[in-house]
C-alpha positions in Angstrom: 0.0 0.0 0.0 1.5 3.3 -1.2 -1.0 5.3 1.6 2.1 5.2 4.3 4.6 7.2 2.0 1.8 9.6 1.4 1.7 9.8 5.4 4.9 10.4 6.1 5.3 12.9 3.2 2.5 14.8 4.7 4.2 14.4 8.3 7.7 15.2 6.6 6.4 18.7 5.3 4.4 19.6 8.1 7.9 19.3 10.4 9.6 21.3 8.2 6.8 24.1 8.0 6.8 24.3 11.7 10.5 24.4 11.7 10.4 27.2 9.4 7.8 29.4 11.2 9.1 28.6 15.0 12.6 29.9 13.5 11.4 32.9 11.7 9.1 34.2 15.0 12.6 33.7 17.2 14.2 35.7 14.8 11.6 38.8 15.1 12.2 38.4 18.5 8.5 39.7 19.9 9.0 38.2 23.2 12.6 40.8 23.6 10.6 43.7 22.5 8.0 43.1 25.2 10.6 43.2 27.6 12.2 45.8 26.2 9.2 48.0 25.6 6.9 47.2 28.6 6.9 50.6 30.1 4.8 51.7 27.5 2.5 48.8 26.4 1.8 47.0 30.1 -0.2 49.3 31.3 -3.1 52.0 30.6 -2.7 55.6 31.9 -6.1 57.7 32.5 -4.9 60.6 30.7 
């Protein structure tokens, strides 16, 4: 039955997809601007 290679194709490029958009959010580094920037965006002023 050629349904397994089909499987594991699918399986193969789903990895790599979520390789590839895991490694291009750490490079935009959101989670380093938040810390970075948190004086201005944690909290609401009544201004």
């Amino acid at each position: 039955m050629n349904t397994n290679r089909y499987v594991s194709a699918k399986a193969t490029i789903l990895i790599v997809f979520t390789l590839l958009v895991v490694s291009s959010a750490l490079d935009m580094s959101i989670i380093s601007y938040d810390r970075t920037h948190a004086d201005k965006s944690a909290w609401r002023s009544d201004d």
